[in-house]
Each structure stands twice: as structure tokens, then as C-alpha cells.
C-alpha positions in Angstrom: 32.4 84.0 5.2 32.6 80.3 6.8 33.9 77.3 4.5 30.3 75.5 4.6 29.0 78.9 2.8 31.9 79.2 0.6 31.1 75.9 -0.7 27.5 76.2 -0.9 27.9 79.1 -3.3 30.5 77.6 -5.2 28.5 74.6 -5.8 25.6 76.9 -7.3 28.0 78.5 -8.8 28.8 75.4 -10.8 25.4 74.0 -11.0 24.7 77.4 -12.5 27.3 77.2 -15.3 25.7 73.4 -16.3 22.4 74.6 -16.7 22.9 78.1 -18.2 25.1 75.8 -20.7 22.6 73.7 -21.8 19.4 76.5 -21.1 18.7 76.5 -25.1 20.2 72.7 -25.9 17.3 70.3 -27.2 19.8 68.0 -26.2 21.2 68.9 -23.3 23.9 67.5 -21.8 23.7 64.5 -24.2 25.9 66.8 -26.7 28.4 66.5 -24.5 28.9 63.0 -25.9 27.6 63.6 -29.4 29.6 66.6 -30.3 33.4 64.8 -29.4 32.3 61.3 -30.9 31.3 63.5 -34.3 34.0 65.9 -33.9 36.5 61.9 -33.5 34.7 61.2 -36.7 35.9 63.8 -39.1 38.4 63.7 -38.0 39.3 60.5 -38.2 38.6 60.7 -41.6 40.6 63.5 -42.9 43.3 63.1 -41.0 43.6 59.2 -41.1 43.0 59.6 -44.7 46.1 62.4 -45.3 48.7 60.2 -43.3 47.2 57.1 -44.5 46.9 55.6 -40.7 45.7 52.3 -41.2 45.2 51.7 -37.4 41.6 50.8 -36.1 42.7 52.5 -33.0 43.4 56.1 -34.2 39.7 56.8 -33.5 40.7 56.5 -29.7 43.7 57.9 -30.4 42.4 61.5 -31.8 38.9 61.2 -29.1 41.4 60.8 -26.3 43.3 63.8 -27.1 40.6 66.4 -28.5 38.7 65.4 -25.1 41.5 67.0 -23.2 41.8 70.1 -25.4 38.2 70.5 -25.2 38.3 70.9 -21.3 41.1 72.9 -21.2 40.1 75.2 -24.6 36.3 75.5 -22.6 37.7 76.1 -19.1 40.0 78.5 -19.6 38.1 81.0 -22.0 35.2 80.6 -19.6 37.3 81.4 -16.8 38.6 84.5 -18.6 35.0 85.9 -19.2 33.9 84.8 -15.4 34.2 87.9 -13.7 33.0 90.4 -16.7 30.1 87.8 -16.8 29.5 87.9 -13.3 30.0 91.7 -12.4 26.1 92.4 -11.8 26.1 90.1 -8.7 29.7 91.5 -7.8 28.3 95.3 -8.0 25.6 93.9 -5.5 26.5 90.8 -3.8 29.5 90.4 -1.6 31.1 86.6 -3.3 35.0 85.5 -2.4 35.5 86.6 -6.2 37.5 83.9 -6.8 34.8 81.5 -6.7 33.8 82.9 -10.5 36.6 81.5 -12.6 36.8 78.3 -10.4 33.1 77.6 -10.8 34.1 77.8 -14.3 36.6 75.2 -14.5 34.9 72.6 -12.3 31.8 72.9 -14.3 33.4 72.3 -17.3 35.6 69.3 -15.3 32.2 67.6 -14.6 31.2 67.7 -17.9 34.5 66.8 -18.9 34.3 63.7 -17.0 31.0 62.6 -18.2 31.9 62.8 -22.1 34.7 60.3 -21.1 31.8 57.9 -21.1 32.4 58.1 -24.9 35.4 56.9 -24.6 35.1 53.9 -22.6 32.6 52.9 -25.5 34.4 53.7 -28.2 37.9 52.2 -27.0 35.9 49.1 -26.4 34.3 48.6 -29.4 37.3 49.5 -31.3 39.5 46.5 -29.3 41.6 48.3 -26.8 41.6 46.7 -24.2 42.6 47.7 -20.1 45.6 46.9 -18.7 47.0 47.9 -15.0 48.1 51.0 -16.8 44.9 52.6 -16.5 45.3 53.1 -13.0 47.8 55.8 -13.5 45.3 57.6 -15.5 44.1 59.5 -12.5 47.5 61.7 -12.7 47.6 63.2 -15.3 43.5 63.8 -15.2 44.5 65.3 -11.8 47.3 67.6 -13.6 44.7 68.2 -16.3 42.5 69.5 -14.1 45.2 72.0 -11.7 46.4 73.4 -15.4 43.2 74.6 -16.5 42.3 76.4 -13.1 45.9 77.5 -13.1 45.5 79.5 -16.5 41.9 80.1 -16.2 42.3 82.2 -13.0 45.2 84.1 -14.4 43.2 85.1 -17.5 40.3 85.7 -15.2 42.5 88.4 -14.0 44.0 89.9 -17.3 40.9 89.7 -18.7 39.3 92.3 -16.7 41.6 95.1 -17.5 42.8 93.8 -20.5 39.2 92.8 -22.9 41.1 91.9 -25.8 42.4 89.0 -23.9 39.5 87.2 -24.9 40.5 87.3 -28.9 44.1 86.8 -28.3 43.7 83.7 -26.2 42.0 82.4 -29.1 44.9 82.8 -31.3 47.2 81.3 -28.4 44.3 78.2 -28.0 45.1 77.6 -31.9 49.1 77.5 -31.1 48.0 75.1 -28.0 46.1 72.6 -30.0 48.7 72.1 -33.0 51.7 71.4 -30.7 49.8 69.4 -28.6 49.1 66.5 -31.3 46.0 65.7 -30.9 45.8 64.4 -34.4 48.9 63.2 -35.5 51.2 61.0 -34.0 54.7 63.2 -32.8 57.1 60.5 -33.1 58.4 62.4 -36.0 58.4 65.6 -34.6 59.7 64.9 -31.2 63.0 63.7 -33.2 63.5 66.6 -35.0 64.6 70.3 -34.2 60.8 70.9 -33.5 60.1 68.8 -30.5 61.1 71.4 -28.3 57.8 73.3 -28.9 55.8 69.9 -28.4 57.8 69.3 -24.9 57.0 72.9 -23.7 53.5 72.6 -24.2 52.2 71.4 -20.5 49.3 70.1 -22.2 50.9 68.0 -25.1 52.6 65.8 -22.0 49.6 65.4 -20.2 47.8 64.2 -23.4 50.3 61.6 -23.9 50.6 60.6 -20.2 46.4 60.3 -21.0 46.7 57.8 -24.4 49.4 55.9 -22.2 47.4 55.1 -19.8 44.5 53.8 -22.0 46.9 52.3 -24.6 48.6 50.1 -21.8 52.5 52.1 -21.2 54.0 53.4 -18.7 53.7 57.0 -17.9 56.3 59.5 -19.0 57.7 60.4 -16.0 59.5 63.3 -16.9 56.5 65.0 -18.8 54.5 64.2 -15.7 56.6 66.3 -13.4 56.9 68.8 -16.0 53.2 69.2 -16.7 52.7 69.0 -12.6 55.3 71.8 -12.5 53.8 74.5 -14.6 50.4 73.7 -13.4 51.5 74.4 -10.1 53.3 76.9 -10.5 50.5 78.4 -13.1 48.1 78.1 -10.1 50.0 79.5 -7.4 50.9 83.0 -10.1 47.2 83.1 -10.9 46.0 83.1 -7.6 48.3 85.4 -6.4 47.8 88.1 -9.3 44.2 87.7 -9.0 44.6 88.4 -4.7 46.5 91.7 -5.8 44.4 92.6 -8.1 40.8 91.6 -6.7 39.9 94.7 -5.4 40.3 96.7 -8.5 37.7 94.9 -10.4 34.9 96.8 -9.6 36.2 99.6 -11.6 37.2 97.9 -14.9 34.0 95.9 -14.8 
């Protein structure tokens, strides 16, 4: 199969994933914005009300964080269900299989991207302002992006021959989301015995590489090349297991 028609069906692949998303959505894509900017909300006010944060910011602080998760939380289960979900056209169709689980997390990139819009809006109404640090905010979106195909791919894989993948990576998404602080500040944490966990977690240093950015401080090199690392390193195991493994599929699915 040439390139041209490798990306032809990967782009339907992906425009396929947006509108089966939003098929029974009033509101289509528009929740896209509306569901992080209610989810900031509550947020905001439990969590700002338990640690008595007094800081008009911590709205951007929490949004700017629980966008992240979100992408990698929705791209990475999707990409585990993508070839169960897809085995229909696989039984029929002949498809560079991997083009399934990295439909998925583009798709969910591209709407990732455009509920950053919130964002923008929110941060400016709230008074934070943009300084020449923003620029740098295009690394760790880039590492953001190589960690979630990374790990979707590789649960792609296991979740073929392994279907209870599916309710154990929502256990692991839980472990993911409390050590990645997306609402609490880890100052305290990361001085204690426990900051360990939060330093491991490739996603908790590309979060705060992400709030750095917008908040106006220098990036954190060494949780950049860390983050950059692993995702690497995720990508290049997933796609290897899932070339070993490819071929196989057709009789688990």
C-alpha cells in the first residue's frame, strides 16, 4: 500500500472516530469545551474549598491539568478497544492494522487541541497573562502527544488477547490521575518520601512542563527528558509488540 493511500485511510479513519463520537451529541463537538470548563468548576470548588486555595488562578491551574489527563485517559482506552472495535473491516478489508489505535489517538489529539480554546479564555479572564514562556509549550504538547500513542498502541495489542485489559487500565487510569496532581499543588509531596511516585509518572512531568509554560517558568528540564524518554521508548515497545503480534489478531478477534 503507497503512503498517499495510507494516509487517505488514516485520515477517514480519524474523521470517523470525530463523528461516530459526537453521532448522538445534541451538542456536538461544543461538549468538548463545556464538559472540561464544568468539570474546572467543581472542581474548583471542592477542592479549592478543602485546601482553602485562595488563588484566583487555581481554576487554570486544575483546567490545565485535567485537559491533559483527559487526552491521555480518552486516547489510550480508545486505542485499547481499536482493533476489537474494528475487527469487521479487518475480517474483510485488508488496512495496515496499525492505523486503528493511531486513528485513535490523533482524533482524540484534534479534539484535544480544540478544548484548549477553553483555556485561552478562561486563563484570560482569570488575569494570567503570556509571557515568552509560552513558546515552550509546544514540547511538552509534543511529548503529550508521543505518550499517548506510545501506550495506546501497546494496549491496542494486550488488549486483543488479553479483554480484561480494558477494566484493569481503568484501575491503573485512577493510579495515573492521583499522582499526576491535577488538583493539588505537589510542592508538599515532591518533598516528602512520596515524590518518587509523582516523578515516575511521565504524565505528572509533562503536566507541570504544561502549567509552566502558561504560568510564565521555565521548563523542568529534567522532567522533560524524562517524560520524552519513556514516551519514546513506550512508542518504539508498542510498536514493536504490536508488529510481532499483528498477524495473530484475526484469531482473538
Amino acid at each position: 500500500m503507497s503512503l498517499s493511500q495510507t494516509r487517505f485511510i488514516l485520515s477517514e479513519l480519524v474523521k470517523k472516530g470525530i463523528r461516530l463520537k459526537y453521532r448522538r451529541s445534541y451538542l456536538g463537538i461544543l461538549w468538548s469545551l463545556l464538559e472540561p470548563l464544568l468539570t474546572m468548576i467543581v472542581l474548583t470548588v471542592v477542592f479549592g474549598t478543602l485546601m482553602g486555595v485562595h488563588d484566583k488562578t487555581f481554576p487554570v491551574y486544575i483546567l490545565a491539568g485535567r485537559l491533559l489527563y483527559g487526552y491521555f485517559s480518552l486516547a489510550t482506552t480508545t486505542a485499547l478497544k481499536s482493533i476489537r472495535q474494528n475487527s469487521a473491516m479487518i475480517k474483510k478489508v485488508y488496512v495496515p492494522r496499525l492505523l486503528y489505535p493511531l486513528s485513535a489517538t490523533i482524533f482524540h489529539y484534534v479534539i484535544f487541541l480544540i478544548s484548549l480554546i477553553v483555556l485561552v479564555v478562561v486563563a484570560g479572564v482569570l488575569g494570567v497573562r503570556p509571557t515568552w514562556h509560552l513558546v515552550q509549550i509546544f514540547l511538552p504538547l509534543g511529548v503529550l502527544f508521543l505518550l499517548g500513542t506510545g501506550v495506546g498502541i501497546f494496549l491496542s495489542t494486550v488488549g486483543v488477547f488479553f479483554r480484561d485489559m480494558e477494566y484493569l487500565w481503568t484501575v491503573i487510569l485512577m493510579l495515573v490521575m492521583y499522582t499526576a496532581a491535577i488538583f493539588y499543588h505537589p510542592e508538599a509531596l515532591l518533598s516528602s518520601r512520596y515524590g518518587l511516585v509523582l516523578r515516575l509518572n511521565p504524565l505528572f512531568c509533562v503536566i507541570e512542563n504544561f502549567r509552566d509554560a502558561i504560568f510564565g517558568n521555565p521548563l523542568n528540564v529534567g522532567y522533560l527528558m524524562y517524560a520524552l524518554a519513556f514516551s519514546m521508548l513506550a512508542l518504539l515497545m508498542g510498536i514493536l509488540i504490536f508488529r510481532r503480534n499483528e498477524d495473530k489478531f484475526i484469531l482473538y478477534i
